[in-house]
C-alpha positions in Angstrom: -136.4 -144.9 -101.1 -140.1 -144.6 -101.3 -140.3 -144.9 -97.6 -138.5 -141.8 -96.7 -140.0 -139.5 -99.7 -142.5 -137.2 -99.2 -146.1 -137.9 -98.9 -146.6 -136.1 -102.2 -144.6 -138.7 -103.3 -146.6 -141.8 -102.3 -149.5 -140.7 -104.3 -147.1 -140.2 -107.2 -147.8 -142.4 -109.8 -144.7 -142.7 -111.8 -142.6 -142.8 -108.6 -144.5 -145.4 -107.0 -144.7 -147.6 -110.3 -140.9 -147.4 -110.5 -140.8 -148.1 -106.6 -142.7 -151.6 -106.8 -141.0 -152.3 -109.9 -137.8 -153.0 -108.0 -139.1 -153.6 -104.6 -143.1 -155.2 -105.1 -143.8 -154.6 -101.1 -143.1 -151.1 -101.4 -146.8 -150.6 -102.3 -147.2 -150.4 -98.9 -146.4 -146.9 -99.2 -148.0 -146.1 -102.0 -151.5 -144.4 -101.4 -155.2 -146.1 -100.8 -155.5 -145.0 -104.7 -152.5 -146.2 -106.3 -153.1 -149.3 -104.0 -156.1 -149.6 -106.2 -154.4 -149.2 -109.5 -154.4 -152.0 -111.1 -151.1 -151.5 -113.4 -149.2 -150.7 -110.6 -150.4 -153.7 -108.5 -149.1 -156.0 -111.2 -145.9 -155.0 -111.3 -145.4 -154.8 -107.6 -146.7 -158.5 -107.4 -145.0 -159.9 -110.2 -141.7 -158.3 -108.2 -142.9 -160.3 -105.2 -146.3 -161.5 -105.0 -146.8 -161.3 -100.6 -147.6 -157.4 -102.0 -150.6 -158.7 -102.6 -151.8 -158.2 -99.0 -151.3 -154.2 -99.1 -153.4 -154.1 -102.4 -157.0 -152.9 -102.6 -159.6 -155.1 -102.1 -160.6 -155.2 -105.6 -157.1 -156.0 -107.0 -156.9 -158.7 -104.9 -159.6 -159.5 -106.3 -158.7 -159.3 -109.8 -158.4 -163.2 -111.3 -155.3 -161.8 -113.5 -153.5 -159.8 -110.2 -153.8 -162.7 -108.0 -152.5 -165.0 -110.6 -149.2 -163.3 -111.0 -148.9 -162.8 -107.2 -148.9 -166.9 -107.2 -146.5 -167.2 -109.8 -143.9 -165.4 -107.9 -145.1 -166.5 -104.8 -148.1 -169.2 -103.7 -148.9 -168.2 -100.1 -149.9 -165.1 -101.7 -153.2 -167.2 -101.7 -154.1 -165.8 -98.5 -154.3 -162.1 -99.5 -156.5 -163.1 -101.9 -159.8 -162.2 -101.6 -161.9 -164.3 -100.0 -164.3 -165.0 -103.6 -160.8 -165.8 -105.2 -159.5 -168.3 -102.5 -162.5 -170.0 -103.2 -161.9 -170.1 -107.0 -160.8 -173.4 -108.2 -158.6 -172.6 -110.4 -156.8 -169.9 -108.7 -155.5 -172.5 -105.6 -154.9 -175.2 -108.1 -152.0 -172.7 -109.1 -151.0 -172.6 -105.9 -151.4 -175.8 -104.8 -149.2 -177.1 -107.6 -146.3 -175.3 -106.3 -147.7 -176.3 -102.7 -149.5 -178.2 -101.2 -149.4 -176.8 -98.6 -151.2 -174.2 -99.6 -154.6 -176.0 -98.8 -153.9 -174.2 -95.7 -155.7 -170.9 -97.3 -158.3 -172.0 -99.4 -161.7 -172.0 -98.5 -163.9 -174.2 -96.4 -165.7 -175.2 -99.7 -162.1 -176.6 -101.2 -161.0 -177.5 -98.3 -163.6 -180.2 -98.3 -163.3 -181.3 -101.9 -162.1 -184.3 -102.9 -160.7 -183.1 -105.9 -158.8 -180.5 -104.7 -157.5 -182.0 -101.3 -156.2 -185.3 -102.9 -154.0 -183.2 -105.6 -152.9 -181.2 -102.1 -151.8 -184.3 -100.3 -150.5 -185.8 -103.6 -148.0 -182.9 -103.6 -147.6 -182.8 -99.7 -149.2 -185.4 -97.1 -148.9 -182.9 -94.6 -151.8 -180.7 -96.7 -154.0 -183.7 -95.2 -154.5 -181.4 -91.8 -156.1 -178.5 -93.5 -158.5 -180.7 -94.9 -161.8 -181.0 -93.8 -163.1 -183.8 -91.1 -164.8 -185.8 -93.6 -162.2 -185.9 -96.1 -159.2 -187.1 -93.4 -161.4 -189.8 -92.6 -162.0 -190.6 -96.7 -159.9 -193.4 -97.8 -158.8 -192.4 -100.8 -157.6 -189.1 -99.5 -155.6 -190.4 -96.9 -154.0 -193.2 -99.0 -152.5 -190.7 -101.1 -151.3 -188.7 -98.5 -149.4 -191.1 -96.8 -148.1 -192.2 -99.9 -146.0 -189.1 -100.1 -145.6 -189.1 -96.7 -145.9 -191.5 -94.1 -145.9 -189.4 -91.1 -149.0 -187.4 -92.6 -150.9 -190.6 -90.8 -150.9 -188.3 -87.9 -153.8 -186.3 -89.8 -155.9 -188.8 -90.6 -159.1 -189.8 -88.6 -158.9 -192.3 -86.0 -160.4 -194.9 -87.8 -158.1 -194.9 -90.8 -155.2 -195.0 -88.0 -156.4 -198.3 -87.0 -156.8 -199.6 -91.0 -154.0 -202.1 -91.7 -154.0 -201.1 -95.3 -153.5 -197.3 -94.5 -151.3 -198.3 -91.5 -148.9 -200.4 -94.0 -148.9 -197.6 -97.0 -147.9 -195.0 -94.0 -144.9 -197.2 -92.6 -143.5 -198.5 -96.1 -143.2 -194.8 -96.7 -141.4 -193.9 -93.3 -141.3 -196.2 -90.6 -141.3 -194.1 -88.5 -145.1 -193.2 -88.8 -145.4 -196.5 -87.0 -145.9 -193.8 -84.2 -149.0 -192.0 -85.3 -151.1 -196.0 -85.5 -153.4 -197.0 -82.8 -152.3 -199.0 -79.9 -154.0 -202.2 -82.0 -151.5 -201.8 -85.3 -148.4 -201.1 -83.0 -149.4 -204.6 -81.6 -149.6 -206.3 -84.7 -146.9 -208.8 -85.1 -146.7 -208.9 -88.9 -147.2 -204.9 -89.2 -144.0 -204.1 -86.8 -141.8 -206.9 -88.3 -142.5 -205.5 -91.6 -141.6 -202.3 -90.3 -138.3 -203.2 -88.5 -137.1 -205.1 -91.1 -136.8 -202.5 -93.5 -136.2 -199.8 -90.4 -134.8 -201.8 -87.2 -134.6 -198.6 -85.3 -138.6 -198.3 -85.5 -138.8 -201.3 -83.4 -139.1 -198.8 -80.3 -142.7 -197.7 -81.7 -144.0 -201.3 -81.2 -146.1 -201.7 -78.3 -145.2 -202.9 -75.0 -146.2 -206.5 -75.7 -144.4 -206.9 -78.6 -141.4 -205.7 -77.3 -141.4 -208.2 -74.6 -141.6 -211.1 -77.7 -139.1 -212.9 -77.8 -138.9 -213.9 -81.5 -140.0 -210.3 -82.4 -137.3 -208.6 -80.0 -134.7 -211.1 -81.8 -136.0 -210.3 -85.5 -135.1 -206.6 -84.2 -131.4 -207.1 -82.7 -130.8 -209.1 -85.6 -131.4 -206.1 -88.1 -130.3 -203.2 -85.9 -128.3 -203.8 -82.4 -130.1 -200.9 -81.4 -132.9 -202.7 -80.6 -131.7 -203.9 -77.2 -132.1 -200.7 -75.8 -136.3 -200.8 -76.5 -136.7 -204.9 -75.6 -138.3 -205.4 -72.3 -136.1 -205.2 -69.2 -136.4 -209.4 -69.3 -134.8 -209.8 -72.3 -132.0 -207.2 -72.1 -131.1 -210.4 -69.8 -132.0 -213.0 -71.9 -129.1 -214.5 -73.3 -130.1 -215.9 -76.6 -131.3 -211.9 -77.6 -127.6 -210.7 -76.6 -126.0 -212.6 -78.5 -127.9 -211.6 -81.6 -126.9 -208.5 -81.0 -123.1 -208.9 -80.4 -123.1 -210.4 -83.6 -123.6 -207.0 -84.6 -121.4 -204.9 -82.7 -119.7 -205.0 -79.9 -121.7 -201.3 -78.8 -123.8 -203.6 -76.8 -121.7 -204.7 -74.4 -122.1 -201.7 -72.1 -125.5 -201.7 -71.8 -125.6 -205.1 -70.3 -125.8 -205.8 -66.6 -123.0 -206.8 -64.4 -124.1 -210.6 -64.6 -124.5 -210.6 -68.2 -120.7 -208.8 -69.2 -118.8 -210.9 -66.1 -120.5 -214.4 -68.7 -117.3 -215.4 -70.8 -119.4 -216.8 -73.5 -120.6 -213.2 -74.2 -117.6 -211.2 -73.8 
């Protein structure tokens, strides 16, 4: 193995080619000039593109290079250079194998629209590499929590209080109900949207609307769960019980002493 030749070796061009040829992050042991060498470069990346990192400055430079280190591999992004990671083309190739890879780009792409919506479009979670403006565009956001509701987290504090970006994020996952403002989780029609297509996410409501009566029974009547996350009043209330022994029996041993000594109930 290249590692345990000679240094003679390392600077051996034909050995080293074969080398990264098999193994693409055994340029690492090649020398600072067959780092350089372009030819040798591309076949180590197109092996596996992270060999990008122990190549020369001016290969990862090289539009070509770079674009074969992506193919095989898009966080080879950040060993680009810094010119190239700027380059819109080159992190569109990335980004549509990741969105993710947002992560590496530049400042300048990572605050435009362009690029950042077909990031989030891929993966909502690409919404926190973006930059402040653009996580309080939206636009931006809206697509991102259309792939994933739980990207909501990302977006600016404003847009966690927009009903319309609010509702996109929970029809997505309900569980994003989590990442809204205090003001959404107390919105009656919001959270009985939510539980009814997730009754489990009825915990995420706020305190006063898990004290509701009508709301705490639209919950127990979709998921028996929901008991556990009402208001201590209306684990006693009898009415909300019995909605939710219609569902299982499960909830019989949460109740209180009173409530599971009641015949009408057990």
């Amino acid at each position: 193995a290249l590692l345990y030749a000679d240094a003679t070796l390392h600077a051996d061009y034909e050995v080293v080619l074969e080398a990264v040829q098999r193994r693409g992050h055994m340029l690492r042991c090649a020398s600072q000039r067959l780092r350089g060498n372009k030819e040798v470069v591309l076949k180590a990346v197109c092996n596996d593109g992270r060999s990008l990192q122990y190549a020369s400055l001016e290969c990862r430079s090289d539009h070509l290079i770079v674009l074969q280190a992506l193919k095989q591999s898009p966080d080879a992004l950040q060993y680009a250079s810094d010119e190239l990671r700027g380059d819109r083309s080159i992190v569109l190739e990335a980004i549509k194998v990741s969105g993710n890879m947002l992560r590496h780009a530049s400042e300048s792409l990572r605050a435009d629209k362009g690029m950042v919506t077909e990031a989030v479009k891929r993966d909502g979670h690409a919404l926190m590499f973006a930059s402040d403006n653009l996580r309080a565009d939206c636009d931006v956001v809206l697509a991102a929590v259309s792939q994933s509701g739980h990207a909501l987290r990302h977006a600016s504090e404003d847009l966690r209080a927009t009903p319309a970006v609010v509702l996109t994020a929970v029809k997505q996952n309900g569980e994003s109900l989590a990442m809204a403002c205090e003001q959404m989780r107390a919105d009656m029609d919001l959270v009985v949207g939510v539980i009814s297509q997730e009754g489990s996410s009825f915990r995420l409501a706020s305190n006063g609307l898990r004290a509701d009566k009508e709301v705490a029974r639209a919950a127990v009547q979709l998921d028996w769960s929901a008991l556990w996350d009402v208001s201590d009043d209306l684990k006693e209330d009898k009415d909300i019980v019995i909605e939710a022994l219609k569902q299982s029996r499960c909830p019989l041993r949460i109740l209180s002493n009173e409530l599971r000594a009641n015949k009408d109930l057990v």
